[in-house]
Backbone as a chain_set.jsonl record, in Angstrom:
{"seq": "XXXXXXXXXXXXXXXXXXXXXXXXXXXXXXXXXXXXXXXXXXXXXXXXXXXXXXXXXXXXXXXXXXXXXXXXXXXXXXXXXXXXXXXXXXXXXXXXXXXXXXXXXXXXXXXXXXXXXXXXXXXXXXXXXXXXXXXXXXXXXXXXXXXXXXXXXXXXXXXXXXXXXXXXXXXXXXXXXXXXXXXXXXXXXXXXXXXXXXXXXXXXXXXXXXXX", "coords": {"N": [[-60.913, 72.291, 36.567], [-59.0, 72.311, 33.695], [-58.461, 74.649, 30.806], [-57.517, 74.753, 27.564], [-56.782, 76.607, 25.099], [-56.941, 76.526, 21.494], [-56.106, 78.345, 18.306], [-57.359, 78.191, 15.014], [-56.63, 78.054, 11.613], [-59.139, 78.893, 9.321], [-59.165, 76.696, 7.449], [-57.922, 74.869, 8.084], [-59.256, 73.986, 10.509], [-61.391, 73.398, 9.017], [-60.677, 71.146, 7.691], [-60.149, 69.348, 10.295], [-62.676, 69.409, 11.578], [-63.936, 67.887, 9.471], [-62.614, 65.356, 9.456], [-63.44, 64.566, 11.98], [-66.262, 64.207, 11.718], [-65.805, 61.664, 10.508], [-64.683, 60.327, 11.914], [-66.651, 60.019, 13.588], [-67.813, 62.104, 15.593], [-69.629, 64.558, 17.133], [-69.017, 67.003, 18.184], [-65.967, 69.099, 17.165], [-64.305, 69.6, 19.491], [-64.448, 67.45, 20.632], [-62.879, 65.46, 19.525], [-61.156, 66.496, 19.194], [-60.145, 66.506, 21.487], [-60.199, 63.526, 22.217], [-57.935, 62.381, 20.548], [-55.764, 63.771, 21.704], [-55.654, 62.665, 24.435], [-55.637, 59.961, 23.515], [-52.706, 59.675, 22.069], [-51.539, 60.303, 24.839], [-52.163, 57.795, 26.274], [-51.397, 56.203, 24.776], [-48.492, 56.722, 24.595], [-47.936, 56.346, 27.624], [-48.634, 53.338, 27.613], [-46.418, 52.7, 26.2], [-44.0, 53.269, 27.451], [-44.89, 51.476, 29.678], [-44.169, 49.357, 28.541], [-41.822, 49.345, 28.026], [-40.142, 49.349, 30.208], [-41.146, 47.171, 31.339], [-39.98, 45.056, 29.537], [-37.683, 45.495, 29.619], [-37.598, 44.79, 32.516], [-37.745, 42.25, 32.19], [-35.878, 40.94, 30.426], [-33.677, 41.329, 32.449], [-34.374, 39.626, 34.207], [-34.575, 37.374, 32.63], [-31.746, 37.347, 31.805], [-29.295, 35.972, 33.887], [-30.033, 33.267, 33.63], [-30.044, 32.553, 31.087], [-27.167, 32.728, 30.69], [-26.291, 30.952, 32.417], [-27.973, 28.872, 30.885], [-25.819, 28.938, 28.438], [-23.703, 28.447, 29.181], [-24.192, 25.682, 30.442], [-24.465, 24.32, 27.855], [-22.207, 24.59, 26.898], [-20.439, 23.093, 28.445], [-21.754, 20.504, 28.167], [-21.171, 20.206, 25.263], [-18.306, 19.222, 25.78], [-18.33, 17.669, 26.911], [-19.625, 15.556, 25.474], [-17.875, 15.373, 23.411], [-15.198, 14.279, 24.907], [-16.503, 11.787, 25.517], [-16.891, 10.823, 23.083], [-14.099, 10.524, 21.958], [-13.132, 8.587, 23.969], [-14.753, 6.733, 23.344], [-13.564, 6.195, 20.534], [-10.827, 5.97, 21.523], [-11.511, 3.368, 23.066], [-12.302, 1.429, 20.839], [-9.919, 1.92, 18.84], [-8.352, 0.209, 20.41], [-9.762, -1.958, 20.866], [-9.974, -2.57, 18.473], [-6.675, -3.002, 17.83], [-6.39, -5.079, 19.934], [-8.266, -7.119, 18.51], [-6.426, -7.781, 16.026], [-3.811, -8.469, 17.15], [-4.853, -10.599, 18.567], [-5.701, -12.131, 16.178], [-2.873, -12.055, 14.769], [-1.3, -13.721, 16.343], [-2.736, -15.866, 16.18], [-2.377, -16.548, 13.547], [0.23, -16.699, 14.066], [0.798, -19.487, 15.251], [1.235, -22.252, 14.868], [-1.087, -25.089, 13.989], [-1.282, -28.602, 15.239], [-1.083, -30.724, 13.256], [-0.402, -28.949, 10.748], [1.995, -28.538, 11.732], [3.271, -31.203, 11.509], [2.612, -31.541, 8.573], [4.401, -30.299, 7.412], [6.835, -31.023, 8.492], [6.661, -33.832, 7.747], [7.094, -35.909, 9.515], [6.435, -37.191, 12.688], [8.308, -38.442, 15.713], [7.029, -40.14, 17.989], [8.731, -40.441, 20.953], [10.084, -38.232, 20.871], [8.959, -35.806, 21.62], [7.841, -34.011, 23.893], [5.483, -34.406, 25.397], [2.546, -33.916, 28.083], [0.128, -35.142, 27.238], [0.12, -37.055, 25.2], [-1.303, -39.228, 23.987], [-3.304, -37.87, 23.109], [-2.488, -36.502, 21.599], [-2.26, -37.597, 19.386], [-3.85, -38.967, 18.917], [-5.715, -36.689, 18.136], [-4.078, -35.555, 15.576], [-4.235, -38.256, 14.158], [-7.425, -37.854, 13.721], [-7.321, -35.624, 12.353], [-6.416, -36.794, 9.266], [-4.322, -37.925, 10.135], [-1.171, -40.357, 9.224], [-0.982, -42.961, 11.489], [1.671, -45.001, 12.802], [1.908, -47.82, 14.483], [4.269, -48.718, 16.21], [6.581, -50.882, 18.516], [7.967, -49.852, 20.771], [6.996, -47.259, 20.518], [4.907, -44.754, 19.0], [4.429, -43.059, 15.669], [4.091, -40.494, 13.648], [2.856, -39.573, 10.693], [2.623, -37.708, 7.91], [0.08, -37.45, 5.086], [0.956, -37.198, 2.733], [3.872, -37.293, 3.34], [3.678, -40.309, 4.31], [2.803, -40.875, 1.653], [4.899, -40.855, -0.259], [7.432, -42.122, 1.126], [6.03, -45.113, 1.088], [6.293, -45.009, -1.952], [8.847, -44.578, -2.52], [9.798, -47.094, -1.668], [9.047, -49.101, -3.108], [10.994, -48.833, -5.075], [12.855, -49.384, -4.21], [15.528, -52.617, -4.867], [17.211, -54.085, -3.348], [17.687, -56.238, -0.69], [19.373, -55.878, 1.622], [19.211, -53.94, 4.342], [20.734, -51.572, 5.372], [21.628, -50.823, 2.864], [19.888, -50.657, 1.633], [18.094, -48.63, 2.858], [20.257, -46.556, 2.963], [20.105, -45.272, 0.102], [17.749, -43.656, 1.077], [16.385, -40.537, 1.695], [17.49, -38.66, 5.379], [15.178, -38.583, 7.279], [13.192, -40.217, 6.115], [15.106, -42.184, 6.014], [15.899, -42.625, 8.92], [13.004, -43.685, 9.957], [13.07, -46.229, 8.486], [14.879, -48.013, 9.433], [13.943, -47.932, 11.981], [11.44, -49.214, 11.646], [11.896, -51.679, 10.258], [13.276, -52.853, 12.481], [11.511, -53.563, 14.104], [10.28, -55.488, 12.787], [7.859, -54.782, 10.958], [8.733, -53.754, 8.493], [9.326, -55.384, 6.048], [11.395, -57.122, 3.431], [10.203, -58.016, 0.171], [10.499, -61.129, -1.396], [9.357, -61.891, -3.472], [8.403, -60.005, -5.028], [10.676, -58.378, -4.914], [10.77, -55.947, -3.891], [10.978, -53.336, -1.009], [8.234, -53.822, 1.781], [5.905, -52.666, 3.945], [4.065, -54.865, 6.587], [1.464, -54.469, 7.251], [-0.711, -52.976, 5.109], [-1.792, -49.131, 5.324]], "CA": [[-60.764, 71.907, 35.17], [-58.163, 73.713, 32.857], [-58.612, 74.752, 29.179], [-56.626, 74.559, 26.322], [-57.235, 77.32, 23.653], [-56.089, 76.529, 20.203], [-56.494, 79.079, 17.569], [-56.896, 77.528, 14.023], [-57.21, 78.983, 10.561], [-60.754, 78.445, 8.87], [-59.089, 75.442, 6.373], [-57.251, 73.73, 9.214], [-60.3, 73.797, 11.452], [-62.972, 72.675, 8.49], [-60.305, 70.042, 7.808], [-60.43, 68.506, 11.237], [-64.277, 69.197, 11.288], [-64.299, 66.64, 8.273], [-62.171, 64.245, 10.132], [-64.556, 64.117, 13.48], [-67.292, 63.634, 11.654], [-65.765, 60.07, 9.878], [-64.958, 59.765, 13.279], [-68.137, 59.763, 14.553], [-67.5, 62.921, 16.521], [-70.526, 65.577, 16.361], [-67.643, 68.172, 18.142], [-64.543, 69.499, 16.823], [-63.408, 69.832, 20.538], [-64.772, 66.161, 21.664], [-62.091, 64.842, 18.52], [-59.528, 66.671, 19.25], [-59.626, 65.555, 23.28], [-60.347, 62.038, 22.454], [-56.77, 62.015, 20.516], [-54.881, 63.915, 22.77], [-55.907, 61.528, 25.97], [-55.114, 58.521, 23.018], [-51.432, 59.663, 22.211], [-51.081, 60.093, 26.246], [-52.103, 56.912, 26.425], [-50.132, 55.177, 24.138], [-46.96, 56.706, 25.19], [-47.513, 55.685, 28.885], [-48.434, 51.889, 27.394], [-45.084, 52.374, 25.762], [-43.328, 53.42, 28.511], [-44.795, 50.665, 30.707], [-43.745, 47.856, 27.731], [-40.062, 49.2, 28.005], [-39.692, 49.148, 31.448], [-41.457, 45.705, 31.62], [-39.034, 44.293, 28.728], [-35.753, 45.679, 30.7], [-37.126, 44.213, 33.652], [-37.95, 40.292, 32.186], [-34.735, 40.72, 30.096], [-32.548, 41.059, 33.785], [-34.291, 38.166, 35.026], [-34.299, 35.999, 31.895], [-30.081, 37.234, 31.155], [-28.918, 34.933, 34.008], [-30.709, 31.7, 33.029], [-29.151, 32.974, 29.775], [-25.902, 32.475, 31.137], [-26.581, 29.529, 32.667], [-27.995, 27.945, 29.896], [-25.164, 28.758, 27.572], [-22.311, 27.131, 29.946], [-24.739, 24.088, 29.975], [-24.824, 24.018, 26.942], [-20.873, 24.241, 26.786], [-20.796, 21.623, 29.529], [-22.549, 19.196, 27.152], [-20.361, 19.979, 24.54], [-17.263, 19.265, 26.158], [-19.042, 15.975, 27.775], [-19.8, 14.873, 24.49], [-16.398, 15.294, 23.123], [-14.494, 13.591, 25.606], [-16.855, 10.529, 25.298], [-16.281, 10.397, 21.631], [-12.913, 10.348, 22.397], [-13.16, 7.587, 24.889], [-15.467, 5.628, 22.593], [-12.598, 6.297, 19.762], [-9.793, 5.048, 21.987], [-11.77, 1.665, 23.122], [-12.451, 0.733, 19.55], [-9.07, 1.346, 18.817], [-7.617, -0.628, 21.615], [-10.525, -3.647, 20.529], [-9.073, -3.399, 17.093], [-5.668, -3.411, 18.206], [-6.817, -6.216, 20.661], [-8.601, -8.104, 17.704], [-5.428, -7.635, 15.331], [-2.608, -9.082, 17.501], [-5.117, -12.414, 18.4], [-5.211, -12.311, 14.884], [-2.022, -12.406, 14.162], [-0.649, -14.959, 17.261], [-3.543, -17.226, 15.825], [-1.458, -16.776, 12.674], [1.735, -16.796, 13.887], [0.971, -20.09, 15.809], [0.699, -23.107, 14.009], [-1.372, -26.374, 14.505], [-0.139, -29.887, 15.101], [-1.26, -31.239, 12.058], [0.183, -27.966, 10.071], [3.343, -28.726, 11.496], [3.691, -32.824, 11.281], [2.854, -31.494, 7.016], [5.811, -29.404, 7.506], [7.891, -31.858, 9.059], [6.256, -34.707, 7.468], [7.178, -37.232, 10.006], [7.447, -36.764, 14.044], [8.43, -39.527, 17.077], [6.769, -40.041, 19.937], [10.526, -40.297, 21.557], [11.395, -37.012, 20.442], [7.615, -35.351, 21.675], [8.024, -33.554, 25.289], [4.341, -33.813, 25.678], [2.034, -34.51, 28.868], [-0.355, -36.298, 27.343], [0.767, -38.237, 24.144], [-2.286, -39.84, 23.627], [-4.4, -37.105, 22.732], [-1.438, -35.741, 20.531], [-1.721, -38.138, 18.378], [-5.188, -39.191, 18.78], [-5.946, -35.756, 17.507], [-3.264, -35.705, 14.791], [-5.112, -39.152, 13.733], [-8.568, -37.587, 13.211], [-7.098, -34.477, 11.354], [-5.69, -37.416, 8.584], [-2.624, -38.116, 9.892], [-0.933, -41.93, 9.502], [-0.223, -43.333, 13.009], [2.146, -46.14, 12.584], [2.486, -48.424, 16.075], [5.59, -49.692, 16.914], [7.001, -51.655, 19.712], [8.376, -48.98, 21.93], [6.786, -45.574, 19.886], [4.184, -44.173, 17.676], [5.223, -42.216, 14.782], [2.734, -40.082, 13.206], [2.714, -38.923, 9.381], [1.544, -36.67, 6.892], [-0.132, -38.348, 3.981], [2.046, -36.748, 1.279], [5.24, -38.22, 3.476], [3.822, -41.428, 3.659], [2.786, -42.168, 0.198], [6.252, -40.976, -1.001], [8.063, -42.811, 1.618], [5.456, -46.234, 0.107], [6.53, -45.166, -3.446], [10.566, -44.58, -2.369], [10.474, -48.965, -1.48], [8.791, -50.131, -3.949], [11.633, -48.564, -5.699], [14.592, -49.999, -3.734], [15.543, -53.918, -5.313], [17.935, -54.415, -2.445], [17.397, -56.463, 0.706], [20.147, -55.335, 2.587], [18.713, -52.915, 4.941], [21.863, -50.966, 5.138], [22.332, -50.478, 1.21], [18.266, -49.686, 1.3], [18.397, -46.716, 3.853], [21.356, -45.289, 1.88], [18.907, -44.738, -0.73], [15.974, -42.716, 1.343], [16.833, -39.039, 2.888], [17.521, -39.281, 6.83], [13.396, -38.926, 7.998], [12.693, -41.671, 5.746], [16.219, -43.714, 6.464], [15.623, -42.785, 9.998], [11.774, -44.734, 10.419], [12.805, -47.211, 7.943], [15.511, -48.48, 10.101], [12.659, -48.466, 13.111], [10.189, -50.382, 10.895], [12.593, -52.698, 10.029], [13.9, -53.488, 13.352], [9.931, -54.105, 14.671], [9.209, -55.918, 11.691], [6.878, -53.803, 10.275], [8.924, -53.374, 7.564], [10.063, -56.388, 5.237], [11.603, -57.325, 2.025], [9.151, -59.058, -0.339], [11.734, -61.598, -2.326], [8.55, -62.022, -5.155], [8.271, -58.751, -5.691], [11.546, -57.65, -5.041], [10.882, -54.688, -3.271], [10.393, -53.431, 0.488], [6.949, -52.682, 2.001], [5.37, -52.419, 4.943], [3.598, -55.626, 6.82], [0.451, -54.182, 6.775], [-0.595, -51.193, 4.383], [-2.087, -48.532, 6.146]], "C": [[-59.975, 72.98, 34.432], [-58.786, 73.739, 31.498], [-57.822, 75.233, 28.765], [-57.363, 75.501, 25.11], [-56.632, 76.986, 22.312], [-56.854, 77.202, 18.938], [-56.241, 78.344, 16.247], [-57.019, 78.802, 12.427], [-58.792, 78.287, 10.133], [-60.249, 76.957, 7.999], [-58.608, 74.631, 7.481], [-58.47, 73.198, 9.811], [-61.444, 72.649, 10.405], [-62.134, 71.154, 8.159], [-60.392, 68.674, 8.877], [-61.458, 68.415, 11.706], [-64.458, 67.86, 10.481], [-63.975, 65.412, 9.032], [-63.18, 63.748, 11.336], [-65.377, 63.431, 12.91], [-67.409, 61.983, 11.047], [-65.512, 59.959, 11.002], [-66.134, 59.263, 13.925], [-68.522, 61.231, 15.733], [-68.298, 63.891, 16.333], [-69.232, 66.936, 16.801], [-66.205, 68.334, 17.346], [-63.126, 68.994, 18.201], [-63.025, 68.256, 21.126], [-63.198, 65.36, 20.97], [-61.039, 65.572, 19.141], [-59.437, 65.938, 21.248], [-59.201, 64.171, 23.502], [-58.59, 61.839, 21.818], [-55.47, 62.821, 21.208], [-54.525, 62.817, 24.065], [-55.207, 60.001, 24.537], [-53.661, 58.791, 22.949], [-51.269, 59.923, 23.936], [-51.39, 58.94, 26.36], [-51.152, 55.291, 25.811], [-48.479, 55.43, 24.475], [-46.919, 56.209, 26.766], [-47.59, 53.987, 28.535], [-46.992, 51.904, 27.012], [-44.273, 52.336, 26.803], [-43.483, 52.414, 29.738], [-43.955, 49.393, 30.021], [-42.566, 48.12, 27.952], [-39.758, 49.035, 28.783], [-39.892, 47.19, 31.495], [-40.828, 44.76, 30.787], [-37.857, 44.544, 29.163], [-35.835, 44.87, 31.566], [-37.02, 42.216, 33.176], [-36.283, 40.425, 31.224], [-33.632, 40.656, 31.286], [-32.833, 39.948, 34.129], [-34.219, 37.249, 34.609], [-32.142, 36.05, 31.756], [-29.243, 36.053, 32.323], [-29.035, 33.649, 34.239], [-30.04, 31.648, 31.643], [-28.064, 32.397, 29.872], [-25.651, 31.187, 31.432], [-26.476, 28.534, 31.75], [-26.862, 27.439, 28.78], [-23.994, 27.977, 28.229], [-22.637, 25.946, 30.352], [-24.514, 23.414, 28.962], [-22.726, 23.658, 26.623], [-20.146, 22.964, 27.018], [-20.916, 20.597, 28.716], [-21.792, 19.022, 26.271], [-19.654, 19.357, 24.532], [-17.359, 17.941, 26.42], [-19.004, 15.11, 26.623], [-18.741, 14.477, 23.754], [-15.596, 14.567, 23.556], [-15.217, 11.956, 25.906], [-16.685, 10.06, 24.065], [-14.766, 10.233, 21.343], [-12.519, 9.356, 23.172], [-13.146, 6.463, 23.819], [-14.272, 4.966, 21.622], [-11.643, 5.285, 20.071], [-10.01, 3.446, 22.227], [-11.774, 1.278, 21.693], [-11.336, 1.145, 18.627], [-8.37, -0.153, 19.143], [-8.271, -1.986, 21.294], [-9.871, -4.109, 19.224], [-7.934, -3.781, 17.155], [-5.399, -4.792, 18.608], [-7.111, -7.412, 19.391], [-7.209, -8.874, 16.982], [-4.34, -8.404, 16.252], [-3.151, -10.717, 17.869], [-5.277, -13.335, 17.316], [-3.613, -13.112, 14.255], [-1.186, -13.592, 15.149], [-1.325, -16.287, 17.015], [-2.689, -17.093, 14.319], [-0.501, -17.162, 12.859], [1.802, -18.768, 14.352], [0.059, -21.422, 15.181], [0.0, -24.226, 14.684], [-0.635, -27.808, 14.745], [-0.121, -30.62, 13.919], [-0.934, -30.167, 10.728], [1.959, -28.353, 10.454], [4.107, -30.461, 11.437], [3.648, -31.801, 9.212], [3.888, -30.726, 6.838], [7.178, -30.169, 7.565], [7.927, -33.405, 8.367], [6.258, -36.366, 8.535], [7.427, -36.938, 11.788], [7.074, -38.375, 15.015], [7.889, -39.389, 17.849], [7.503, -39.749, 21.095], [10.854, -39.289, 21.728], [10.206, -35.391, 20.81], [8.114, -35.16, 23.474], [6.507, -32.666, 25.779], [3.773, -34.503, 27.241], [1.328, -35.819, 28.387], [-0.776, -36.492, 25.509], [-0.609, -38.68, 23.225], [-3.388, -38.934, 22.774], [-4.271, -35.872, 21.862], [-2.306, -36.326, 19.045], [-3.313, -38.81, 17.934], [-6.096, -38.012, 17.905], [-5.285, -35.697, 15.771], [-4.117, -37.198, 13.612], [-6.463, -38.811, 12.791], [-8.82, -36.749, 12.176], [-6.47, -35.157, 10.041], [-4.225, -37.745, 8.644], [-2.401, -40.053, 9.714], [-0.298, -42.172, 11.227], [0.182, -44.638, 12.639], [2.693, -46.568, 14.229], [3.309, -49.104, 16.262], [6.193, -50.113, 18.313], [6.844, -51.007, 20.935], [7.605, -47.302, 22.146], [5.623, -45.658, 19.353], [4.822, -43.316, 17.202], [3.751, -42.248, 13.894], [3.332, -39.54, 11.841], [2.122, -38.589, 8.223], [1.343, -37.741, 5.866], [0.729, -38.255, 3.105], [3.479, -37.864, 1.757], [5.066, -39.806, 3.453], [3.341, -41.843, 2.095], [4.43, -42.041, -0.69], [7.392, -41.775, -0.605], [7.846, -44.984, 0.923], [6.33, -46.507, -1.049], [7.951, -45.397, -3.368], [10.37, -46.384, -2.176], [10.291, -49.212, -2.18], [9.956, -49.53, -5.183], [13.682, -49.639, -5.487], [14.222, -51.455, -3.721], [15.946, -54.472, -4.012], [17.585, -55.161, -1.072], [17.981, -56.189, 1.78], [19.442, -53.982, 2.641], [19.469, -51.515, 5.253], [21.996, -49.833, 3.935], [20.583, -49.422, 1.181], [18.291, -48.213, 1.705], [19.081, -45.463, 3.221], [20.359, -44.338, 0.871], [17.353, -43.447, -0.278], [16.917, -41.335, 1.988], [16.689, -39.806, 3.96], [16.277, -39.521, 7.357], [13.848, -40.053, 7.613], [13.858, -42.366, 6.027], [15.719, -44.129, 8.233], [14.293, -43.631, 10.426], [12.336, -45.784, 9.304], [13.331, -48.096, 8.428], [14.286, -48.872, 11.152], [11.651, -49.466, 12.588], [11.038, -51.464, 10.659], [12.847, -53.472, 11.377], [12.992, -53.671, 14.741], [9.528, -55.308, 13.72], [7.796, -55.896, 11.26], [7.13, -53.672, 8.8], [9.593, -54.426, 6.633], [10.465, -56.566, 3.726], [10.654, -58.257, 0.898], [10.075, -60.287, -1.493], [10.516, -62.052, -3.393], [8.697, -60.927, -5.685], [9.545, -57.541, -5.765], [11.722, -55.787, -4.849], [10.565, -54.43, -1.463], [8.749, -52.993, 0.55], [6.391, -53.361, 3.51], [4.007, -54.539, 5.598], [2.002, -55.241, 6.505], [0.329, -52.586, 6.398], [-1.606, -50.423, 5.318], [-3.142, -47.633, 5.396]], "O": [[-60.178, 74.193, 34.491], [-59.578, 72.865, 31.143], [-57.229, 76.154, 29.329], [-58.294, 75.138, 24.391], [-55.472, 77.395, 22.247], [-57.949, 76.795, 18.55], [-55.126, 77.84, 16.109], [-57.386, 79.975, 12.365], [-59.343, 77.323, 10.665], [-61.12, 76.088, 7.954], [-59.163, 73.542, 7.624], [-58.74, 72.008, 9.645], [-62.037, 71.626, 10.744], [-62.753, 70.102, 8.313], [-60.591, 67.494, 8.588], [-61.618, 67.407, 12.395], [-65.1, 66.903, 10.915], [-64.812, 64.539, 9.261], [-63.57, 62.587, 11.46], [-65.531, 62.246, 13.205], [-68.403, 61.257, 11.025], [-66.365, 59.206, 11.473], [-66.374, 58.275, 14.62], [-69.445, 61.201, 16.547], [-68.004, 64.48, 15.293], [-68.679, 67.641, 15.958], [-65.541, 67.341, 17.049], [-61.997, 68.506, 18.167], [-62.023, 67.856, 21.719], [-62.454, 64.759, 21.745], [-60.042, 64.995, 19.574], [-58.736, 65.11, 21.829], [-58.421, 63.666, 24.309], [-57.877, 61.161, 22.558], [-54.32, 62.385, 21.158], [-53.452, 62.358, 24.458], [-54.337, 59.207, 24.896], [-53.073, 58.145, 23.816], [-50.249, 59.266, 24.141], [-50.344, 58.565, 26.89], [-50.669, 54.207, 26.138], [-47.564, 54.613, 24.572], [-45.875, 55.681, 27.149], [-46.741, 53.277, 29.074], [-46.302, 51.041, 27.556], [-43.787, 51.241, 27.085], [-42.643, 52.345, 30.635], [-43.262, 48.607, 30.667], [-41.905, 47.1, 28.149], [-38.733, 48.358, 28.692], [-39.056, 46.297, 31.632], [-40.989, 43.584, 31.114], [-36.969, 43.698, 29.049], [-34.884, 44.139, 31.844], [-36.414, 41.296, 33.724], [-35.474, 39.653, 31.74], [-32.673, 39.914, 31.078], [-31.958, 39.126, 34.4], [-33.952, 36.224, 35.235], [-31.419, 35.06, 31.651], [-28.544, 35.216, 31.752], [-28.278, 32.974, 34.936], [-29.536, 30.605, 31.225], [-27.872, 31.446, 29.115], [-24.914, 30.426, 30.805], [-25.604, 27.679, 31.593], [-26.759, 26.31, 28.3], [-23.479, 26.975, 27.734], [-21.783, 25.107, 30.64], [-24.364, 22.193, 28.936], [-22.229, 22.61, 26.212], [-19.555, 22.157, 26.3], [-20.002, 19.775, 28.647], [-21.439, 17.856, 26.094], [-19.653, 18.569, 23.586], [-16.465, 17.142, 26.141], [-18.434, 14.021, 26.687], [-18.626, 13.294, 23.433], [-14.997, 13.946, 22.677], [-14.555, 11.065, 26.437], [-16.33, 8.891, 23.911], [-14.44, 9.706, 20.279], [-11.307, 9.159, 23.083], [-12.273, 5.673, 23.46], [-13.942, 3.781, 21.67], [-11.445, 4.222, 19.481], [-9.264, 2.531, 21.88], [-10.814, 0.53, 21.508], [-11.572, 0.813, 17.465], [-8.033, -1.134, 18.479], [-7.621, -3.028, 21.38], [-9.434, -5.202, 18.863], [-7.725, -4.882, 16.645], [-4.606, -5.564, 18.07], [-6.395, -8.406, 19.269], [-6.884, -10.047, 17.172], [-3.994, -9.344, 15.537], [-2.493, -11.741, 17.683], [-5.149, -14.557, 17.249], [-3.357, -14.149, 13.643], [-0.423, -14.347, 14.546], [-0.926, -17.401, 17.352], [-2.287, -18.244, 14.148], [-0.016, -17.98, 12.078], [2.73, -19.41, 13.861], [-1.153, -21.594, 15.05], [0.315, -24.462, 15.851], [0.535, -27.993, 14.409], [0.934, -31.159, 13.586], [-1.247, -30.623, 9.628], [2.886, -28.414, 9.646], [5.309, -30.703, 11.337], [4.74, -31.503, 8.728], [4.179, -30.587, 5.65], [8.222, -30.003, 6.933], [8.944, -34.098, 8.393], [5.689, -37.442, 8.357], [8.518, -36.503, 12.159], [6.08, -39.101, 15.017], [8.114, -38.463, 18.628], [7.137, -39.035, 22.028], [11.751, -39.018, 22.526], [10.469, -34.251, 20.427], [8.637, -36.059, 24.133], [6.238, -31.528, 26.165], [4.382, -35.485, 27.666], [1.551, -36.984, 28.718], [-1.756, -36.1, 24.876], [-0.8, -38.46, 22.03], [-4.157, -39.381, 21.922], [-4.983, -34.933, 21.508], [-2.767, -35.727, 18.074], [-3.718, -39.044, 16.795], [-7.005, -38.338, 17.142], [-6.075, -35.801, 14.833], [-4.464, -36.983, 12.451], [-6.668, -39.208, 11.644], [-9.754, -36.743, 11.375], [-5.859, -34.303, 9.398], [-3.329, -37.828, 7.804], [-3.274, -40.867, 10.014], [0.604, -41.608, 11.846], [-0.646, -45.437, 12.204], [3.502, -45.977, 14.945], [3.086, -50.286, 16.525], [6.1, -49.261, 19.197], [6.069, -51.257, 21.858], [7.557, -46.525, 23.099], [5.212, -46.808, 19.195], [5.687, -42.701, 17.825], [2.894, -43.077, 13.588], [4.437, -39.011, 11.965], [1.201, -39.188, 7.667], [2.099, -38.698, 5.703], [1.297, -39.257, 2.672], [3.992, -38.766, 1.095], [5.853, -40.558, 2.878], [3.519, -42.93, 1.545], [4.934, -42.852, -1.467], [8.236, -42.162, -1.413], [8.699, -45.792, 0.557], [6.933, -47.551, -1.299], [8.413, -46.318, -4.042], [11.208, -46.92, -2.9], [11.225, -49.848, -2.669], [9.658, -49.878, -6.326], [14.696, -50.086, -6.023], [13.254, -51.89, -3.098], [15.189, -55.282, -3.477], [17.098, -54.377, -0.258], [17.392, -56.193, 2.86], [19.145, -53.194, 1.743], [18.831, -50.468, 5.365], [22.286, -48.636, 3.939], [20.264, -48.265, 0.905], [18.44, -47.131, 1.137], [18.839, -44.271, 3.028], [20.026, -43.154, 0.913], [16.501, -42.811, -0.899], [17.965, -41.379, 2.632], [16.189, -40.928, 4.035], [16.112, -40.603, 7.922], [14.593, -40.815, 8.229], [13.554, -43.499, 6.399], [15.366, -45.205, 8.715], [14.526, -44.376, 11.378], [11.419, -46.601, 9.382], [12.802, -49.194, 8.253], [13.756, -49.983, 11.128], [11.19, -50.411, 13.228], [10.493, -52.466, 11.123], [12.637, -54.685, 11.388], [13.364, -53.838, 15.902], [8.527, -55.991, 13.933], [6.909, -56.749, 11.24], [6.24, -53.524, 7.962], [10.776, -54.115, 6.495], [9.729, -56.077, 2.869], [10.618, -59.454, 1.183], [10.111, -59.844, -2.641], [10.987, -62.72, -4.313], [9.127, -60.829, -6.834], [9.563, -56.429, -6.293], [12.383, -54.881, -5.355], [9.991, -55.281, -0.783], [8.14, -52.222, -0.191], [6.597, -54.507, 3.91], [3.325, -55.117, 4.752], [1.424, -55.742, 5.541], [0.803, -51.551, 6.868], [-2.259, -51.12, 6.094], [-3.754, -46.758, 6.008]]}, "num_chains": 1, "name": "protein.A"}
């Protein structure tokens, strides 16, 4: 066993006398040992906590590493799908937009008979005829049946074509025609030369055998 002498003055000493005894300490010597052995003890706890925080910091730093170029990873992942996503829903709007506009650009049959007001069967380079005009029919068109043809037209053209005879006095079919633009000269000649289309000598005008 070694010993430790420490020489004090009389105020130092009765000072740390005072202290023991709130200690609890009936010695001077027992107090001063007990905090010697405590600061040795707390500096070796210290000294074990630093070592033992160097060492879990080496083994957590490359999970560290790891984690953060995961985490990059993900980033990058995420990015380039929002970017994807971006481009498809372009490309759908794009997509939407041009069926859009070819369903615009591209007219119906009954949009373009009111355009045209009047079209031939004759002059129609369809398969199937029937289901032209059968359609054309249901959408309000006039289907007038003649001999050799149908001839389909817009309401507007026929009631003005109606109103144009009962205008013309003339029975010559010739002199009449003169009188209508070519459409209407052009079917009035055809109606005429089905008889469809006759002169009424009471009423002194042309019109149609049966009204439609």
């Amino acid at each position: 066993m070694k010993v430790i002498i420490v020489e004090l003055d009389d105020k130092t000493y009765n000072e740390i006398e005072e202290i023991a005894k709130k200690e609890g300490y009936r010695l001077v010597s027992e107090y001063v040992k007990a905090v010697l052995l405590s600061k040795q003890q707390a500096d070796i706890i210290s000294q074990i906590m630093s070592k033992l925080e160097r060492k879990i910091q080496d083994l957590i730093n490359p999970f560290t590493s790891q984690i953060t170029d995961l985490k990059k990873e993900y980033a990058e992942i995420i990015e380039k799908l929002e970017e994807i996503q971006s481009k498809e829903k372009q490309e759908e709007e794009g997509k939407k937009r041009e069926t859009k506009n070819r369903k615009r650009g591209r007219k119906s049959a009954i949009e373009i008979l009111e355009e045209q007001g009047v079209r031939f069967e004759s002059e129609l380079k369809l398969r199937n005829k029937d289901a032209f005009f059968g359609k054309l029919e249901r959408e309000g068109a006039v289907i007038l049946h003649l001999k050799n043809e149908r001839v389909a037209l817009s309401k507007n053209f026929y009631e003005e074509f109606v109103e144009k005879l009962k205008q013309i006095n003339t029975p010559d079919p010739e002199e009449a025609a003169s009188k209508l633009d070519q459409k209407q000269a052009k079917l009035f000649m055809k109606l005429v030369a089905d008889a469809i289309l006759i002169f009424d000598g009471d009423k002194k005008y042309w019109r149609l055998v049966s009204e439609f």
